[in-house]
C-alpha positions in Angstrom: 110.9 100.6 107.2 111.3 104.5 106.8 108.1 106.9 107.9 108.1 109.9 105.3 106.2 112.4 105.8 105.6 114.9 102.9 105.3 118.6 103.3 104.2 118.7 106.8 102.1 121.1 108.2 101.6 121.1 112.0 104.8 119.8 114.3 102.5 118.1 116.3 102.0 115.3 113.9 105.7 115.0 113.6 106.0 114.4 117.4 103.2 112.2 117.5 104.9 110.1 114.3 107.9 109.5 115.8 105.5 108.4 119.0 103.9 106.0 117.4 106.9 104.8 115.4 108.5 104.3 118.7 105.7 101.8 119.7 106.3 100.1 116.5 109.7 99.7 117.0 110.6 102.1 113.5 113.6 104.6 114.2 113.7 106.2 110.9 112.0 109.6 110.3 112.2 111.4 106.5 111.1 114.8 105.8 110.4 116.0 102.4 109.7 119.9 102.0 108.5 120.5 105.6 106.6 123.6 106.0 106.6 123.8 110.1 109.7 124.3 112.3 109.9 121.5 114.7 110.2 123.3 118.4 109.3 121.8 121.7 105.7 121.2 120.8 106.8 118.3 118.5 108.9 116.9 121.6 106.0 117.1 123.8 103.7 115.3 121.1 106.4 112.2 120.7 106.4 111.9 124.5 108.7 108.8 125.4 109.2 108.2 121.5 112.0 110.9 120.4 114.1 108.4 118.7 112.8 109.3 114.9 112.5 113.1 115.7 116.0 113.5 117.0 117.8 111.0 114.5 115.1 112.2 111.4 116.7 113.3 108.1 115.6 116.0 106.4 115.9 116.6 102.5 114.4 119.7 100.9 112.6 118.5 98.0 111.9 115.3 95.9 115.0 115.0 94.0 117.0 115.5 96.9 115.5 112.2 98.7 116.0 110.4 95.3 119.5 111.0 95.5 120.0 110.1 98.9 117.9 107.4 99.7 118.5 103.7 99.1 116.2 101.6 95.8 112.8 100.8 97.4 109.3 99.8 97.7 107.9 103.0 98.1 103.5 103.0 99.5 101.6 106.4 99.6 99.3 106.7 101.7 96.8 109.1 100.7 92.8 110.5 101.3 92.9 112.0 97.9 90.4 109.7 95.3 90.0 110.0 92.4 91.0 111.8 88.9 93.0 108.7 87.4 94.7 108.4 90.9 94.6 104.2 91.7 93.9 104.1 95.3 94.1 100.3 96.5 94.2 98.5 99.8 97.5 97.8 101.4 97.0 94.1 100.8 96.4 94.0 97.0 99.7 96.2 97.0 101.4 94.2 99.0 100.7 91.3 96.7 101.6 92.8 93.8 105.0 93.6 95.3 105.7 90.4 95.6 104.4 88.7 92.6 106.1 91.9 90.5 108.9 92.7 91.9 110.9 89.8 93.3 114.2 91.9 93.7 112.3 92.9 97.3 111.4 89.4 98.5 112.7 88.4 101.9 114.5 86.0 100.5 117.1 88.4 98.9 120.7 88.6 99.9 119.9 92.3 101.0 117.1 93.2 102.6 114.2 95.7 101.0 113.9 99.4 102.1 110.6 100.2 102.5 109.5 104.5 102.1 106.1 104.0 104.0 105.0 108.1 102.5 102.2 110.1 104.0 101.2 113.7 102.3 100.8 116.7 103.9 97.3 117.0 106.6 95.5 119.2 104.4 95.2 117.7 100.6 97.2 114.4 101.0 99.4 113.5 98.3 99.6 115.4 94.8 99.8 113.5 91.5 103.5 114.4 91.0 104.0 113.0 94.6 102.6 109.9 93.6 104.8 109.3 90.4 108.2 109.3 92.8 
């Protein structure tokens, strides 16, 4: 499992990510277009969890993370409703992944990267985010 987080605004919510990713025993941190600079208030927000924010990658725009990141199953996460956007419950996603797309089963030779992608804490994720 990868956390990305989308066009961040406050370095707080960074540190506090790679907190809570800590407790959840996830060690990979993506950023996509961030628009904060991470400085000690980010460290003091992930506490004992520092793992994602000192090991987190970085890419500068969509196409970028494309190119560099492995196939996936890729969930957004975002407030936005609405305006043809289909906003489901991680459950009926989940089954979907795994009655459409058996190349990620668990049963595969390799197993499945999965991009969990939050948008940025003012208007979520855009329609052009959610067609990546």
């Amino acid at each position: 499992i990868r956390i990305v987080l989308v066009r961040t605004i406050y370095e707080r919510n960074v540190g506090a990510t790679s907190r809570a990713m800590s407790n959840m025993g996830i060690d990979k941190l993506i950023l996509v277009d961030p628009k904060c600079e991470l400085t000690y208030e980010a460290q003091q927000a992930a506490a004992t969890g520092q793992t994602g924010l000192q090991n987190r990658t970085t890419y500068k725009n969509w196409e970028e993370f494309l190119e560099q990141e492995p196939e996936s199953i890729k969930i957004c996460f975002t407030a936005r409703d609405g305006k043809g956007r289909q906003v489901r419950d991680i459950d009926e996603v989940l089954q979907d992944i795994k009655e459409k797309s058996p190349q990620f089963l668990l049963e595969s030779e390799t197993p499945a990267v999965v991009h969990m992608i939050f948008g940025p804490e003012d208007w979520g994720l855009s329609a052009e985010d959610l067609e990546v």
